[in-house]
C-alpha positions as CSV (number, residue, x, y, z in Angstrom):
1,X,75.0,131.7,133.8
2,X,76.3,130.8,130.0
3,X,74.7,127.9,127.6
4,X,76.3,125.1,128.7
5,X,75.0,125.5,132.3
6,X,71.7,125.6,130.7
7,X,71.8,122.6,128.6
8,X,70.9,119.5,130.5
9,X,71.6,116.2,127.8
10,X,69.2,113.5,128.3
11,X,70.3,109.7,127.4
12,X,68.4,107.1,126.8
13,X,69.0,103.7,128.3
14,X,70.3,102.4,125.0
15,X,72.9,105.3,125.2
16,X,73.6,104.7,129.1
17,X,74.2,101.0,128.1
18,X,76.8,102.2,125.0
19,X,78.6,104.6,127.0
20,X,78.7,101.9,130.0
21,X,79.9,98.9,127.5
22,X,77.0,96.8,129.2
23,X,73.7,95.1,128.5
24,X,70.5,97.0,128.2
25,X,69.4,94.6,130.6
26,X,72.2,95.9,133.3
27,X,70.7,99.5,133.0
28,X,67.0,98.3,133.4
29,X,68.3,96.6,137.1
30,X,70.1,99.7,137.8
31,X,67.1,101.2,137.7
32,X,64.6,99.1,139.2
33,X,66.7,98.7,142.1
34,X,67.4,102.8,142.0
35,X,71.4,102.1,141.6
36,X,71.4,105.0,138.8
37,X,70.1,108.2,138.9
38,X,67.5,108.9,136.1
39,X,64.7,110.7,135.8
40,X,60.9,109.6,134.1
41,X,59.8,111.9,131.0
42,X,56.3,110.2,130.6
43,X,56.9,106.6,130.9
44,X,60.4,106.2,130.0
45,X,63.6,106.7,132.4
46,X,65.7,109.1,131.0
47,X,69.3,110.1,131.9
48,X,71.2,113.4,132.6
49,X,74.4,112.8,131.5
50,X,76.0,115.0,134.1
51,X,74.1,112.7,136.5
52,X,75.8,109.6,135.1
53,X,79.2,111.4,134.7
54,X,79.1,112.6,138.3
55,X,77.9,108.7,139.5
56,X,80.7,107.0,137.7
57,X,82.9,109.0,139.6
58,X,81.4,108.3,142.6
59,X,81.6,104.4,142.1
60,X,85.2,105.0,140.9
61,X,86.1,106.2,143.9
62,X,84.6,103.6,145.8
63,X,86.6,101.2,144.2
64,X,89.5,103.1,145.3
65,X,88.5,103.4,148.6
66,X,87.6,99.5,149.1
67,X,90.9,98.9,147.5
């Protein structure tokens, strides 16, 4: 197992918003509604960027699929 395997990056959902191009707003439904992975540290839902990375694929493909 090297580093990188170890290192998990956590995002906020200001940063999920950024890297999305969308309103904080959009991230808060996505979560309520349980559309994005995350994960609560205390009271706040975090974000593994892997996570994200891995479910924007996933949603790509949909779109491929449907299309």
């Amino acid at each position: 197992m090297n580093l990188e395997e170890v290192v998990m990056t956590l995002l906020s959902k200001q940063e999920v918003a950024s890297r999305l191009q969308c309103h904080i707003n959009t991230i808060k439904y996505y979560i309520s509604s349980k559309q994005i992975p995350f994960v609560m540290i205390g009271r706040e839902a975090m974000f593994l960027e892997k996570s994200i990375e891995k479910w924007l694929k996933e949603r790509e493909q949909q779109v491929i699929l449907a299309n």
